[in-house]
N, C-alpha and C positions, 0 to 999 in steps of 0.2 A: 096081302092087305091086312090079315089076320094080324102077322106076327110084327107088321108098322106098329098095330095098335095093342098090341100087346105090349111092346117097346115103350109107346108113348103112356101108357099105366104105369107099367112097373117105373118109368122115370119120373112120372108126377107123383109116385104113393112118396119112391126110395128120396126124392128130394127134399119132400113136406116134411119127412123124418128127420130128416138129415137139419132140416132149418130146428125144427122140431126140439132135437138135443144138444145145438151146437150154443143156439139164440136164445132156446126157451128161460132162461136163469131171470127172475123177477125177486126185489127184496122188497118186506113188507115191516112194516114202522109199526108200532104202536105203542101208546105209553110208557115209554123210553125202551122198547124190546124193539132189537131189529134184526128180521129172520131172514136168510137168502132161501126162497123154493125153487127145486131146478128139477126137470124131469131127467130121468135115466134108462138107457136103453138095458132092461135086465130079463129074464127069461121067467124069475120068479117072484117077480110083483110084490114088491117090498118096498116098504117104507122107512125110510131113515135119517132118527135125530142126531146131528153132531152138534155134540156141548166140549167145544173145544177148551181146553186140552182136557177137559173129565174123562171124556170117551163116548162111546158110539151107544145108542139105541135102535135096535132095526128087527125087526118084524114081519112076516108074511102076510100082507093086510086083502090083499085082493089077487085078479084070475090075471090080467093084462100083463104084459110084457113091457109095462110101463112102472119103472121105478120110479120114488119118488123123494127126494132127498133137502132135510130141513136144516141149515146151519144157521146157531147163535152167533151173530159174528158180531153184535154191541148191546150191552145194556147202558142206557142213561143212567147212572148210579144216585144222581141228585135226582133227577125227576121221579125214578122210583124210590127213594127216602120218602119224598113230597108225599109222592099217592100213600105209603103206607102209614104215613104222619099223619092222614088227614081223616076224619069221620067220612065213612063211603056207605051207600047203599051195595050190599054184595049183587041182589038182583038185575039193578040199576046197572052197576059196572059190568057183570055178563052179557046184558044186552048189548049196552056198547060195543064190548069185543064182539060178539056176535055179528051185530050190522055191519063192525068195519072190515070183517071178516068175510063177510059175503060180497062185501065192495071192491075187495080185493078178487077174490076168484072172481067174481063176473068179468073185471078189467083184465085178469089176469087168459080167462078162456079167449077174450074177442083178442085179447093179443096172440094166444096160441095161434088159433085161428086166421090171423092174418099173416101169421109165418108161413102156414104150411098151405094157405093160396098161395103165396109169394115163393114159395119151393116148390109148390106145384107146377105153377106157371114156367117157373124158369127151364125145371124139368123137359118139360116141351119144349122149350129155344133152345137147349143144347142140342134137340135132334137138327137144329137147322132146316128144317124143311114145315116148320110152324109156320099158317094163320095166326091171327087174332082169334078168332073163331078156337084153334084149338090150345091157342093158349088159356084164354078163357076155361074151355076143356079141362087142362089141364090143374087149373087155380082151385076147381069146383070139385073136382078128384081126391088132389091132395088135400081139402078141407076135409070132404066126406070119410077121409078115410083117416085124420086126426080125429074128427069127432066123434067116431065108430069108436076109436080106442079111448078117447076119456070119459064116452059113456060108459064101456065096458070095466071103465075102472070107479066109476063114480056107484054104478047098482051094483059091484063084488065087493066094495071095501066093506073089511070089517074092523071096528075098531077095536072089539074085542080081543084082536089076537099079541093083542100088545101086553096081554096078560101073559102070555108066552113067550116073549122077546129074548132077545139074544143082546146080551150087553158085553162091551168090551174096553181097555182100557181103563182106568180106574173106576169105571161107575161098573165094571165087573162085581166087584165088592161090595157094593148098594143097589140092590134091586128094589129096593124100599123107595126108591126114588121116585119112583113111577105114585104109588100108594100118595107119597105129598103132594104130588102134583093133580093128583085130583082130586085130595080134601082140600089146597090151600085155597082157593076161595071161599070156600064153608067156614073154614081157621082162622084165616087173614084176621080178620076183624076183631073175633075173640083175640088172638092172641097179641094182637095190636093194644088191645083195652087193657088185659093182663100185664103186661110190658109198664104201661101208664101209670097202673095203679102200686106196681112195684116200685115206680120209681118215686109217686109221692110217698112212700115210706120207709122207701129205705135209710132215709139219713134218722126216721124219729129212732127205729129199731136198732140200726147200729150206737145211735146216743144211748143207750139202755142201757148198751154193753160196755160202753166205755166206763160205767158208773160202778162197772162190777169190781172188786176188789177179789187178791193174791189172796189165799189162806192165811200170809203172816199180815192181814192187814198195811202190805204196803199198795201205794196207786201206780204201778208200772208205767202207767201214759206220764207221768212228773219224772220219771228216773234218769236223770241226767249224763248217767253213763250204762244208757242200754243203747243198742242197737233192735228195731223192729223191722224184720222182713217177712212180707207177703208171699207164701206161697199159693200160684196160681195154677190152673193147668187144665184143659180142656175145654175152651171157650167155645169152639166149634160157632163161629160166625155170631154168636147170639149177641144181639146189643143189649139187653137186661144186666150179661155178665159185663160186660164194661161200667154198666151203673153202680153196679155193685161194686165195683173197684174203686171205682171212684171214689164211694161212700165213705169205703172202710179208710181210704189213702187221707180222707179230712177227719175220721172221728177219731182214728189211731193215732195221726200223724207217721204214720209211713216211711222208711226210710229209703228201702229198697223191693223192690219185686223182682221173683225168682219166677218165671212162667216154664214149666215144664211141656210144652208143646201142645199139638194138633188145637191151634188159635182158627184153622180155618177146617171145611171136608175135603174140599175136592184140589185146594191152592191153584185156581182160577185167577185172573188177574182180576175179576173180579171181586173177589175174597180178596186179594191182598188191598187194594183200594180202602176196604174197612179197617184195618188195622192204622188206619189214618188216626184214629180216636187217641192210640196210646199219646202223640206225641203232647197231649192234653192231660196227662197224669201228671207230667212234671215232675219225676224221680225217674230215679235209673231202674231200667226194665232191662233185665238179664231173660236170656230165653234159649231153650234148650227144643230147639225143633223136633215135631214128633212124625208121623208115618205119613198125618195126613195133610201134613204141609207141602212144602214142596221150593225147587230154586226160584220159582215166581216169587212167593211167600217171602223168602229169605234176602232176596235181591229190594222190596220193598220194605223189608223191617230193617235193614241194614241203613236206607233213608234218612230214617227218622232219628233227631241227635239223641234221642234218651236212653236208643235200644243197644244194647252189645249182643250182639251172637256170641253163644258159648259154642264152642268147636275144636274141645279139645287142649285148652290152656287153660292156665288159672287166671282167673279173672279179679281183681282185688278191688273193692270199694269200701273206704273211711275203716280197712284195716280188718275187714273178712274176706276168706282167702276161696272164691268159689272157682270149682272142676265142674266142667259142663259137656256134655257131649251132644249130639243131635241124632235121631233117630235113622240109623242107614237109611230109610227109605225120603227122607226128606230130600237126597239129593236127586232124587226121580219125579215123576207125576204118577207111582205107583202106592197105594192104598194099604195093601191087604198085607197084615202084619207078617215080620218073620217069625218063625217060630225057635224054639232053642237050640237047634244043633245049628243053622243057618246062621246065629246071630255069637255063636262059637269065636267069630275071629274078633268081633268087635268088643265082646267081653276081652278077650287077651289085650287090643289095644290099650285099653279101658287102664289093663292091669301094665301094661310095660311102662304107659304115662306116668301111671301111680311111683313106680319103682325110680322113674328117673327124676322127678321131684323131691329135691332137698327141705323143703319147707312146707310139710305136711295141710294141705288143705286144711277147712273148718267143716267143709262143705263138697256133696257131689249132688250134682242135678243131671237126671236124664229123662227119657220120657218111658218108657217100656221097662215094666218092673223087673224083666228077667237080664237086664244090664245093671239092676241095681240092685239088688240082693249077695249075688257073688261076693259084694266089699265090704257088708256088714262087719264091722268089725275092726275094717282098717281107716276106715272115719267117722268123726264122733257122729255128724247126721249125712243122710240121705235123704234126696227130694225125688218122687216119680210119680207121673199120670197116670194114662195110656186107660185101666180098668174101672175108670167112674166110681173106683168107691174110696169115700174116703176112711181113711186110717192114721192115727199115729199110736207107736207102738216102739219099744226097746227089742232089739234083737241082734244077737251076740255082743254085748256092749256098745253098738248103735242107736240112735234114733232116728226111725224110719218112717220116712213122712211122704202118705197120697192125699194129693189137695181135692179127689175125687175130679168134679166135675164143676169148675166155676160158673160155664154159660148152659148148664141142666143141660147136657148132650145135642143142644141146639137144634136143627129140625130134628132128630131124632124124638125128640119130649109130645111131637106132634102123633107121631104115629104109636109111639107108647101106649100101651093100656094100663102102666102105672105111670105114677107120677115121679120125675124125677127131681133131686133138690139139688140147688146151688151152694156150691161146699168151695171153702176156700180155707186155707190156715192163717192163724199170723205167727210168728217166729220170734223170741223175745230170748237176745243173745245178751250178754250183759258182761263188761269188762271188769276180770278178778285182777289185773295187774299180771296176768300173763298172757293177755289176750282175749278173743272174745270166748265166752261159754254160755252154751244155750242153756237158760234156766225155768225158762214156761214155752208151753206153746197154745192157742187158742182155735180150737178147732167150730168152725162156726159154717150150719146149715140151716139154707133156709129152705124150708117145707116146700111149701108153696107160695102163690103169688100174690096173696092177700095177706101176707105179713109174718105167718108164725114163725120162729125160728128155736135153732137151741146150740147153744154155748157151752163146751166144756173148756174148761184149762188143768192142763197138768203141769203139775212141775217136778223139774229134774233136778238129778244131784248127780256130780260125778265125783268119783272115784279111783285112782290109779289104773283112770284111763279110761272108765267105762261107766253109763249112766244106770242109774233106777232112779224112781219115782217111791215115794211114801204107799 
């Protein structure tokens, strides 16, 4: 009789379970985020975020042998524009999340709960020799013995241990990740206003610049046979850096933009969705993908009519001759840069391209400065990202140009303890009757986001082959 009811336990716990991790999966909505929560049968009570295809966050949060596993499977991209567009109460919208957060797990328990009656229950019909009576039994079992275990996981969790996490997949490379995710609604708001008020100035402060005059007293913006290209590079998702393009594309009149890569962090299809903006410049956007883009990115920027992928061929618009390459790692969803013996064969690429082109480029754009240093020398400029700071500078008869960091390192500027500036170049090529030749370049950052900025122009001169500056 014992071992009946010992039979009829173990088949109403292993049932409840069994409902427990097959059925338990519930997705939860809110303000355009939508999360799947599913419990998992695991031995060391772990928690885990997938931010597909970023990579994995997971953590030992409590004692139960009950995992617990969160997957991003949609953000509303318009409805959260909306929310961040809009003046919010930060306190007011936590509460919100709050209540509808508790609305959920309560719905979410009395559903757990009625699986593992319902596995319970049935647990006892398979013995075939059930009452009503012990099916009932059995319903009340398997609840008691689900709700044993999500008590025991409800009073161990700690959410603390997430400080300790285990990250995998490209957010390997960002642990910082965690750090935004808990200032951003203390930030949201600030840096929503900041955003705002950069953008009602930027057009007064780039007209400033436009007014600036060449040391020979000529106005470069009148010159009828220059060519002006924008060096960009490092946008990192930020929308400010796209204002600022904008700005400079009506105050300069612009002819071309050179984007040396990482426009997104993690090349999310999310992230690529924002690269919607470019196809609103209205010039040709050349772009040389960098580490932390990715074939999401690429497959989305290839879209849009204004963009060309550089990949390796020369690319020629209204008679300058651009070499582009894309950073190895853009054709993966991996992150974390190479370093220089590793990036060994793609500088040789780099150089066998070079050797089998008859008609010597104006220009090489890549994103990762140690593919573009090696060529100093064997073309007149170079364009590269990757390191945030900006430079232009002559080396081995080169001019070698980092446009820094056009969208301030994007969430990165959040968790900074300095401030970082929005740097972009402009490029002022200028036709002598044998072609184009770069004659100035204007290297322009702006501070911060209350308006300060600063302006240098240099200008070149070449010489049997090779540039200096005055």
């Amino acid at each position: 009789m014992k071992d009946k009811k010992w039979l009829a336990f173990t088949m109403a716990v292993g049932m409840a379970l069994i409902f427990l991790f097959f059925f338990g999966a519930a997705t939860f909505a809110w303000q355009g985020f939508q999360v799947r929560l599913e419990p998992v049968l695991s031995w060391q009570g772990f928690t885990e975020i997938r931010l597909p295809p970023a990579g994995v966050i997971r953590a030992r949060t409590h004692l139960t042998p009950l995992g617990l596993r969160l997957t991003l499977e949609e953000v509303d991209l318009a409805r959260l524009m909306n929310l961040l567009s809009k003046s919010f109460n930060r306190e007011v919208l936590t509460q919100e999340a709050i209540v509808a957060g508790k609305r959920f797990l309560l719905i979410y328990l009395l559903r757990l709960l009625a699986l593992s009656a319902l596995g319970g229950g049935l647990g006892v019909i398979l013995l075939r020799q059930a009452s009503w009576r012990r099916v009932l039994w059995g319903a009340v079992t398997g609840t008691l013995s689900v709700l044993v275990l999500i008590l025991g996981t409800y009073f161990s969790y700690s959410p603390a241990m997430f400080r300790h996490a285990e990250y995998r997949g490209s957010l390997a490379a960002a642990p910082w990740i965690i750090n935004v995710l808990e200032r951003a609604l203390e930030d949201m708001d600030r840096f929503r206003k900041q955003v705002e008020i950069l953008a009602q100035n930027i057009t007064a402060i780039l007209g400033q610049m436009s007014e600036i005059q060449s040391f020979s007293g000529d106005t470069y913006n009148q010159n009828p046979h220059e060519l002006k290209v924008l060096h960009i590079s490092d946008i990192h998702n930020n929308p400010a850096g796209y204002d600022i393009v904008e700005a400079v594309i009506r105050t300069f009149d612009v002819d071309l933009i050179i984007d040396t890569g990482d426009i997104s962090d993690f090349g999310t299809p999310l992230e690529a969705q924002l690269t919607a903006r470019i196809k609103k410049l209205k010039v040709p956007y050349l772009f040389a993908a960098g580490n932390h883009d990715s074939p999401e990115i690429l497959r989305s920027m290839a879209k849009i009519p204004n963009v060309k992928l550089l990949q390796g061929k020369v690319t020629e618009v209204k008679g300058l001759r651009i070499l582009g390459f894309p950073d190895p790692l853009a054709a993966s969803n991996e992150i974390q840069p190479l370093d220089g013996a590793a990036l060994g064969p793609y500088v040789d690429r780099i150089d066998t391209t070079l050797e089998g082109i008859k008609v010597k480029p104006h220009l090489l754009a890549v994103h990762n400065p140690n593919l573009a240093l090696p060529f100093a020398g064997r073309l007149p400029v170079i364009l590269y990202g990757h390191d945030h700071r900006l430079s232009l500078k002559e080396y081995r008869g080169s001019v070698i140009c980092d446009a820094g960091t056009t969208g301030a390192a994007g969430l990165r500027s959040l968790t900074s303890p300095e401030k970082v500036s929005y740097s972009l170049v402009l490029l002022r090529f200028q036709d002598t009757g044998q072609g184009w030749q770069l004659k100035a370049a204007d290297t322009i950052r702006l501070n911060d986001l209350q308006g300060s900025f600063h302006l240098e122009r240099q200008i070149f001169f070449r010489e049997e082959g090779r540039f200096f500056s005055p």
